[in-house]
C-alpha positions in Angstrom: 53.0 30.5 -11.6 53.8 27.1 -9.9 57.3 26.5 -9.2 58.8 23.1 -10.0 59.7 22.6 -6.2 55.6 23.3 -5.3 54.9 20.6 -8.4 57.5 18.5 -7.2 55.7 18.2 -3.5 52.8 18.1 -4.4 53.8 15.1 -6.5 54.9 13.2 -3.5 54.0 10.4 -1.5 51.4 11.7 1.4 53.7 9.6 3.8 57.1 11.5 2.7 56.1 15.3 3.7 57.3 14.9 7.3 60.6 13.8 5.7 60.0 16.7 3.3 59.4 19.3 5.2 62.8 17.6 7.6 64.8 18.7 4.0 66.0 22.0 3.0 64.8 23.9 -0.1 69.1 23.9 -1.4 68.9 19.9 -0.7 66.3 19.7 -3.6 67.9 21.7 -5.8 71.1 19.8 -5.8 70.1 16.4 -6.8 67.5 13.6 -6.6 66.5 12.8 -2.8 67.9 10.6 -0.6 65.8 8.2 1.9 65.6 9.4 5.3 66.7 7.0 7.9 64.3 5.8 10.0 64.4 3.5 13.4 64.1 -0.3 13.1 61.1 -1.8 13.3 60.2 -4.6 15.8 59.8 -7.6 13.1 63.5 -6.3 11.5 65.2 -6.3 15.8 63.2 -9.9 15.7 64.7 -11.0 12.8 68.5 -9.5 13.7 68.0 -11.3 17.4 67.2 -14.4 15.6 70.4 -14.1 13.1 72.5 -13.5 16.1 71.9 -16.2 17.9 71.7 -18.6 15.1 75.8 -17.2 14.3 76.2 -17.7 18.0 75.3 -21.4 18.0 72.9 -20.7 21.3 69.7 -21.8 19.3 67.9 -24.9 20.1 64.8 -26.1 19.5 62.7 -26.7 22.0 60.5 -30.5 22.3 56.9 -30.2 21.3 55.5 -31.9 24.4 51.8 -34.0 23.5 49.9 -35.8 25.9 49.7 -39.5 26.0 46.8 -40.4 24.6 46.2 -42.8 21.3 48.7 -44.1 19.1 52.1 -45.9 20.4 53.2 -48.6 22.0 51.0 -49.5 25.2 49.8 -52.2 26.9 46.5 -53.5 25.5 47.4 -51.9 22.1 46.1 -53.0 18.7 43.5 -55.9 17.4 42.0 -57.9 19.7 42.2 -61.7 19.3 39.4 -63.1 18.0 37.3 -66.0 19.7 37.9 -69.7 18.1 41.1 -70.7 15.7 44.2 -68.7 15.1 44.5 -66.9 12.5 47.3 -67.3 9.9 49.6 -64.0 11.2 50.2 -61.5 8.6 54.0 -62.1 8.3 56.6 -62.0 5.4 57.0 -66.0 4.1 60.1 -67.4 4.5 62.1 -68.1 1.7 61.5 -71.5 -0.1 63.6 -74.2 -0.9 62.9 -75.7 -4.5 64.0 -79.6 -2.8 61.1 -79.3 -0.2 57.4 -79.9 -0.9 55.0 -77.1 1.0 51.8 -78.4 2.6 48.9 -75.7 2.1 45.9 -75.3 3.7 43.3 -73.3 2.5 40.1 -72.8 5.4 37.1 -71.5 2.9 33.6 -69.6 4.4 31.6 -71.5 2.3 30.6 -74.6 3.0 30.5 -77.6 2.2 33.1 -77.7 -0.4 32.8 -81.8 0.5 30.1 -82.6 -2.3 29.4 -84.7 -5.1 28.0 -80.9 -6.4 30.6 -78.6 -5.8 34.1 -81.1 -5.9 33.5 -81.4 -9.7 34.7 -77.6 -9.8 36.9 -77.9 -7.6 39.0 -80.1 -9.0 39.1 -78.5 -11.7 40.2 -75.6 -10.8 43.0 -76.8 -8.9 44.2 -79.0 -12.4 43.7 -75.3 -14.6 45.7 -73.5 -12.1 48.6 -76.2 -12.6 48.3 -76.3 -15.9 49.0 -72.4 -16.1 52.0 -71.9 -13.8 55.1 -72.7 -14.3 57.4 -73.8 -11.6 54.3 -75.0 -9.9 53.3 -78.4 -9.7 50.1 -79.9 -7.1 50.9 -83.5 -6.4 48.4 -84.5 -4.1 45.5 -83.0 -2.6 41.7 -83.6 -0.5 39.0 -81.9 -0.2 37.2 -81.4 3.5 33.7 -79.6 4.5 35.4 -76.1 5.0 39.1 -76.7 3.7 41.5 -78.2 1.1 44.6 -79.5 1.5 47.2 -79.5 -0.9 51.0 -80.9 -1.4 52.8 -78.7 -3.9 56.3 -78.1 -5.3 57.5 -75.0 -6.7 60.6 -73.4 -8.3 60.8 -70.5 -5.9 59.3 -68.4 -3.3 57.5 -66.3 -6.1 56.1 -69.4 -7.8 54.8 -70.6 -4.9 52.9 -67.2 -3.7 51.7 -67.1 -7.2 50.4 -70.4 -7.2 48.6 -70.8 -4.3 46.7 -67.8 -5.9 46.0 -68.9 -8.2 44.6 -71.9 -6.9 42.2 -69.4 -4.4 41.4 -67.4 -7.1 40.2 -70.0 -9.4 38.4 -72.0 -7.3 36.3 -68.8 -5.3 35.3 -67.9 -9.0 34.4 -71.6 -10.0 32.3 -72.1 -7.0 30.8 -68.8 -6.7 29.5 -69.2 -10.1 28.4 -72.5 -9.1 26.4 -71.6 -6.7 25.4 -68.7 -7.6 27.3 -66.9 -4.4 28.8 -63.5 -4.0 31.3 -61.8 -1.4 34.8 -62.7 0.0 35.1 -66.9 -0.2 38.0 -68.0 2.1 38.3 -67.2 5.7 42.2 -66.7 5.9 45.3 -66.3 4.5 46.9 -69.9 3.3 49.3 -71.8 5.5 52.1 -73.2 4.0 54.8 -75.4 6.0 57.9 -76.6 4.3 58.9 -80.5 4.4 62.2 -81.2 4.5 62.3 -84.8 5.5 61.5 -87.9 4.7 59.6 -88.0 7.5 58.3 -85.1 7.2 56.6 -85.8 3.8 55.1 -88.4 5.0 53.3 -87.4 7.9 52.0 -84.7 5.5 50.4 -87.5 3.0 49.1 -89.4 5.4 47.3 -86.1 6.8 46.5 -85.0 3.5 44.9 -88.8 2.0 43.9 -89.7 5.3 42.3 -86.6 6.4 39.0 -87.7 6.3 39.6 -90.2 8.2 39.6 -87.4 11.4 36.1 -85.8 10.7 34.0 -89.1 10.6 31.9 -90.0 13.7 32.6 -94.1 13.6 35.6 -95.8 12.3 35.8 -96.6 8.9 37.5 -99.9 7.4 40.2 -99.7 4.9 39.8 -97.2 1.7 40.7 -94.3 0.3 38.9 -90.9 -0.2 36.9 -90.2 -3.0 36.9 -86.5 -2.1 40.7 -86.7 -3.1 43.7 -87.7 -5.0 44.5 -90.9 -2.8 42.7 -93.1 -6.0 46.3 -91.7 -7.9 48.7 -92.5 -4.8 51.3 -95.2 -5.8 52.7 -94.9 -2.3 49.8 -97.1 -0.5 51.2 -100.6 1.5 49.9 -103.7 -0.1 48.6 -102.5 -3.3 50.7 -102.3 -6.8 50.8 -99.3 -9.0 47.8 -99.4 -11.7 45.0 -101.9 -9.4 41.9 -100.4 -8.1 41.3 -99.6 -4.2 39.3 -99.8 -2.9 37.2 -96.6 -1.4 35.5 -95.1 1.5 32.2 -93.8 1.2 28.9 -93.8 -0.3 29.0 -95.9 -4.5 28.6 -92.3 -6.1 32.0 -91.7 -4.6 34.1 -94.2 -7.4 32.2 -91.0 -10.0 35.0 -88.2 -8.8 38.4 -90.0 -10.3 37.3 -88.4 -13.8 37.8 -85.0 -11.8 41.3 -85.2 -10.6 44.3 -83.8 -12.4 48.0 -84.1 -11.2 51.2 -83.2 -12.0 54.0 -85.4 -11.5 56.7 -84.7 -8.5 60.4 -83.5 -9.3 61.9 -83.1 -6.0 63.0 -86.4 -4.4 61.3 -86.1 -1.4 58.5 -86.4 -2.7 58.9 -88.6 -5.7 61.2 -91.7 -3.6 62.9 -89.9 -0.4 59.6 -89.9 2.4 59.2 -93.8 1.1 62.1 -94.5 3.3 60.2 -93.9 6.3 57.4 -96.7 5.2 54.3 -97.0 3.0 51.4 -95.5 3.4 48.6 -98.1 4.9 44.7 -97.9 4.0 43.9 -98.0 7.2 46.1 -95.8 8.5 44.8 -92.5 10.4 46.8 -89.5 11.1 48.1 -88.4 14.0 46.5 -85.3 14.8 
């Protein structure tokens, strides 16, 4: 017959019969077992090392040493400036003032946006993109081979950024579809620089009406650009509000008025202010 300390032993845990056999046979008979004490093990003197020092205050972390190689601040670092103009630099705007007019460029990769085709659209778009932003307002405008320059007036920094997209996105749709063109349409980000003179307004209109005046290969007598709103200008020297101008170019050109939508200025720069620095004369070229 099989004694309940044989049954109980055999019952056990391979790994406890050292401990077992370390018991007496009165040691079972008195009660349950207790757990034999055992030395540490080396993760448990680790970890007591690591508590001790950490209650000590003589734990530091040590600097993770890498090698110089890419990445930081160094000397030839980053993109490389690319051959020809500057791009416009990838900067927060400043914030805008609602009494100044902005003069925007726009530098497009198609070409030529200067056409009896394709300046249909464009105007267009710039008079739909007016029409459906408030707090933005184009005034004036011209069209050039591979840009467009526009004077605007807006409530706010927001509705300025917003307009000016609007205007990009519009008109990269409308002439895309026109001709029948796929892909990214304008070269750069837009430039905008705030006029806060009288002065300064109208050194902007004369570069802006005038601007063709820069691009042409012999000098051209007195008129204004078909190619933009300068036909709408009541600021022009020697001419009263409502006559006919006359214009500069080819006899298809007096066919793009029909085109040309704009909104009416707010800000007194640009609606008397810059007229105290002197009319506008047909003739005249800008600076630069």
């Amino acid at each position: 017959m099989i004694s309940a300390q044989s049954r109980l032993r055999r019952d056990l845990p391979a790994h406890w019969s050292s401990d077992w056999a370390r018991l007496g046979s009165a040691s079972v008979g008195r009660g349950p077992l207790e757990p034999v004490s055992r030395e540490p093990t080396v993760a448990a003197k680790a970890m007591t090392t690591i508590r001790n020092r950490e209650r000590a205050g003589s734990w530091k972390q040590r600097p993770l040493m890498f090698p110089a190689s890419w990445g930081g601040k160094r000397t030839g670092a980053g993109r490389k400036r690319s051959a020809g103009r500057t791009s416009v630099p990838h900067r927060s705007r400043p914030q805008h003032v609602a009494a100044h007019p902005v003069h925007v460029t726009l530098r497009s990769l198609f070409r030529p946006l200067r056409s009896q085709h394709v300046f249909p659209t464009v105007g267009l778009a710039l008079a739909a993109a007016t029409r459906r932003k408030p707090g933005f307002r184009v005034l004036h405008f011209s069209v050039q081979w591979d840009h467009v320059h526009l004077i605007v007036e807006a409530s706010d920094k927001r509705a300025l950024s917003s307009g000016v997209q609007g205007i990009a996105i519009r008109i990269a749709r409308a002439v895309n579809t026109l001709v029948v063109r796929r892909g990214r349409f304008w070269a750069d980000r837009w430039h905008g620089r705030a006029l806060s003179s009288p002065r300064a307004v109208r050194t902007a209109l004369l570069y802006v009406l005038a601007n063709f005046r820069k691009h042409t290969r012999s000098p051209l007598g007195e008129g204004v650009d078909a190619f933009s709103s300068a036909g709408h200008f009541d600021g022009w020297h020697g001419i009263a509000q409502g006559h006919s101008m006359p214009r500069a170019g080819p006899p298809f050109h007096s066919a793009m008025a029909r085109w040309i939508r704009l909104s009416a200025p707010r800000t007194w720069l640009a609606r008397s202010g810059w007229k105290r620095a002197g009319l506008l004369r047909l003739n005249e070229s800008p600076a630069t």
